[in-house]
N, C-alpha and C positions, 0 to 999 in steps of 0.2 A: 320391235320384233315380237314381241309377247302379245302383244295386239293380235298382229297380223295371224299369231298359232290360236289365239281366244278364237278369233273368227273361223280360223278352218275347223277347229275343233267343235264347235257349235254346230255346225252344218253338219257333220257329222253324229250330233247326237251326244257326245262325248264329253260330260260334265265332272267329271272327277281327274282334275291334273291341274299344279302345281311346281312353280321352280325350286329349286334348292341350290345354292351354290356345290361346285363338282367336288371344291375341298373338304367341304362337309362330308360327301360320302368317303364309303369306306373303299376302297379300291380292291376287290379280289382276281381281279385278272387283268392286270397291269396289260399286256400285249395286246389287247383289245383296242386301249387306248392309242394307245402306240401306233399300229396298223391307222388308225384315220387320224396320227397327228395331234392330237387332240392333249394338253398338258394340265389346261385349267379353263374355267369357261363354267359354265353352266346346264344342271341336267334339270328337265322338264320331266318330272314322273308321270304316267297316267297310270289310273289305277279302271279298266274295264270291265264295264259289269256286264255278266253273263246270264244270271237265274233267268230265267223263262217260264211262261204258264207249262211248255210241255214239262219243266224238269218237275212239275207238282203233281205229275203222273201216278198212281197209287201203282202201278205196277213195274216204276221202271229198275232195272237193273244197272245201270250203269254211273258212275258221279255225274254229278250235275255238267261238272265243266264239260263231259263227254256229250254231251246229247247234242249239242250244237258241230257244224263243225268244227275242225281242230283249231285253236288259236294263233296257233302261228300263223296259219291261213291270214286268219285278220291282218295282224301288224304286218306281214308280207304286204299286203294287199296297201295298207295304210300308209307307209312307209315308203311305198313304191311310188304312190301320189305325193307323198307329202316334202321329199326331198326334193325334188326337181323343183318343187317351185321355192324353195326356199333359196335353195344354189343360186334363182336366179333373182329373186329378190335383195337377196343379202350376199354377194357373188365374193365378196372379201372372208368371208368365213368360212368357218368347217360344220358339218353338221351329219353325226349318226346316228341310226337307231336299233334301240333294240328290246327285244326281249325273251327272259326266257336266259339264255344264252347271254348273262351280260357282265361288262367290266367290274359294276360295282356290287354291292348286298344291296339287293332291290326292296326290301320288304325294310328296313334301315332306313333307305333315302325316302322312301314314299312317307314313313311316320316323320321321318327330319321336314321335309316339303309342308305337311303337315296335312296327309290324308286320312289319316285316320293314327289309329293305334297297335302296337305289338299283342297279340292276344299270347294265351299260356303254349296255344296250338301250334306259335311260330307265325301264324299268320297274320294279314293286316286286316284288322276290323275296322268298317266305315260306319260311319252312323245310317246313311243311307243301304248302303248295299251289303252291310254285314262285310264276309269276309269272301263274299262269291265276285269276288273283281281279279282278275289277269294283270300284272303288272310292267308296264313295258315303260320306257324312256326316249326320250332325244337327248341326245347330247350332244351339246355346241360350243366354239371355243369364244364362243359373245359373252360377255357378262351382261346379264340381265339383274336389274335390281332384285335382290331378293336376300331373306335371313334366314339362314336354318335354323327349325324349332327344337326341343328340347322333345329329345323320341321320349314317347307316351307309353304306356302298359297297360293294358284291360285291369279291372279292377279285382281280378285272382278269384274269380268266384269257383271255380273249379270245373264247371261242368263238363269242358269238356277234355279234360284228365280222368272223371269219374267213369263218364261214358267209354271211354276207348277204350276195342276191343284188344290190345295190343299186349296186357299182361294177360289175359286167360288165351290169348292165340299163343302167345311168345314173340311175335313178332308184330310188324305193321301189316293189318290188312288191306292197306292201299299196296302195298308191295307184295303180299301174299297172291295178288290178283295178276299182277304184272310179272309172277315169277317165270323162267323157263323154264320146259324140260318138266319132267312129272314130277307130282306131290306126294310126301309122304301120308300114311290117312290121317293125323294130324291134322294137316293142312288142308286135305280133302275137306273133312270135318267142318274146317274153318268156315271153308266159300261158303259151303250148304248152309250152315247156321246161318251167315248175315244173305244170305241170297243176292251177293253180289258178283257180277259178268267181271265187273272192272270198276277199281276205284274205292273209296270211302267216302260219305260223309258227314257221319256219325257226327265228329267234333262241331263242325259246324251247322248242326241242326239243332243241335243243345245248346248253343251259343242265346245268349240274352241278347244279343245286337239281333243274328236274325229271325229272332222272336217280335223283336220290337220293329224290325222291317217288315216281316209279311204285313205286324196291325197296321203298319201305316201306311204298305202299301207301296213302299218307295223299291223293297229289293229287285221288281222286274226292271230290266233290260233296256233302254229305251231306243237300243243300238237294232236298227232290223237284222243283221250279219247271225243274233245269236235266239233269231225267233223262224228263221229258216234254216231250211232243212235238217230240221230239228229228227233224233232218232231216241228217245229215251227208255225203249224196250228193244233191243237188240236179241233175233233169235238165230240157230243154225240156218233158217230158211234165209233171213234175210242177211245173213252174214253171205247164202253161199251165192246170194243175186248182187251183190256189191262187184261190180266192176277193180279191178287193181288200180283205178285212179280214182273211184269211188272210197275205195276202201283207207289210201294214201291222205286222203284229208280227213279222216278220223282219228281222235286224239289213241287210240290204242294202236293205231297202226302202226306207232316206230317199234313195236315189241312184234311184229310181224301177225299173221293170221294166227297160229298156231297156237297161241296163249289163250286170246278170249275164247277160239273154238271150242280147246279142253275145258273151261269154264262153264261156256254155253251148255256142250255135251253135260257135264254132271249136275246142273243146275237142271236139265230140260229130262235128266235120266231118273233124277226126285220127285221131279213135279210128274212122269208117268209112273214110279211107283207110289205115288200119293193117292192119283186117280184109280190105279186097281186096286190099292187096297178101299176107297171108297164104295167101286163097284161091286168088290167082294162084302162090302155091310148091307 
């Protein structure tokens, strides 16, 4: 069976994923499992690299993971293919997927699998792709030979605790971005200082992994899903030509229009009081 996912997996471009026994993981949404039957058996982690040349955009506003379209997109996509042939391959077993939305601590199983490491950020650092991968799963009631590793920890160098804007905001400016409803000036304050639409990421641009990816070159993509229809400057113009089914596979779009727009507006309301007061020297 592992075989058989090495091979789809490769066709796909998709070189970061690993088994780990299901008992190794940590279980946080027990009903999940439940729902597809599923007791003990085996989860397949992938861990999805996203960075792209456009997210090296010197002017873009939005995280990285944002500039492609939404993720879920993908694994929808991926998942839709990739079951039915399993079902009919291996027609005695069970077999779900997910991500995002899933039964166990996914950032846990993927370092147990043995993708990489726990960074300080919470996130999983890869040696190839730093910590810009999506993390999604299969999970099957096959046992696949496999051993869980011994979760790993970045080696605490700080940086990307020292970076984050999150004591001088008060809060996380990933979530400052995605907040609803108006800002206090605080918070206005915030957006304008880091010049971001949506998202953070700060922590992992300080990071010595994706330091030591861009030298080597390894952090881009090699997935086409996340080098099309790439948007990594996001303005009110192009916010107001987005279609509702355009706009529906953008990762900001489960916070509705309404959020980035206010962002957009006081970001794009800066940047023309920047330019008069230039004209006026």
């Amino acid at each position: 069976m592992f075989s058989f996912l090495s091979d789809f997996f490769q066709k796909k471009s998709i070189d970061c994923f690993a088994p780990v026994p299901l008992e190794a993981c940590r279980v946080i949404r027990p009903y999940l499992l439940e729902r597809e039957q599923i007791a003990h058996g085996t989860v397949i982690m992938l861990a999805i690299p996203y960075f792209s040349k456009a997210c090296t955009e010197a002017n873009r506003n939005v995280s990285a993971y944002a500039v492609s379209r939404d993720y879920h997109v993908f694994f929808n996509e991926l998942f839709h293919e990739l079951l039915p042939l399993l079902h009919q391959a291996f027609p005695t077993n069970r077999f779900a997927g997910f991500a995002d939305h899933s039964p166990i601590a996914e950032v846990e199983a993927a370092a147990a699998a043995g993708l990489g490491v726990i960074g300080k950020n919470q996130l999983l650092l890869t040696e190839k792709y730093s910590s810009y991968v999506f993390l999604g799963e299969l999970i099957t009631d096959a046992d696949i030979p496999c051993q869980a590793k011994e979760i790993a920890h970045c080696s605490n160098c700080g940086a990307c605790i020292r970076h984050c804007p999150m004591e001088r905001l008060g809060t996380c400016l990933s979530a400052l971005t995605q907040k609803k409803g108006s800002l206090t000036e605080a918070e206005t304050k915030g957006i304008l200082s880091y010049g971001s639409a949506w998202g953070c990421d700060i922590c992992q641009e300080v990071c010595p992994y994706t330091e030591r990816a861009l030298q080597c070159g390894t952090i881009y993509s090699p997935i086409p899903y996340f080098s099309e229809d790439t948007l990594p400057t996001v303005s009110l113009e192009t916010l107001s030509r987005m279609t509702d089914e355009e706009f529906a596979c953008r990762a900001y779009a489960w916070r509705g229009r309404a959020v980035i727009q206010r962002n957009l507006h006081l970001l794009e309301m800066q940047n023309d009081l920047k330019g008069e007061a230039l004209c006026c020297d």
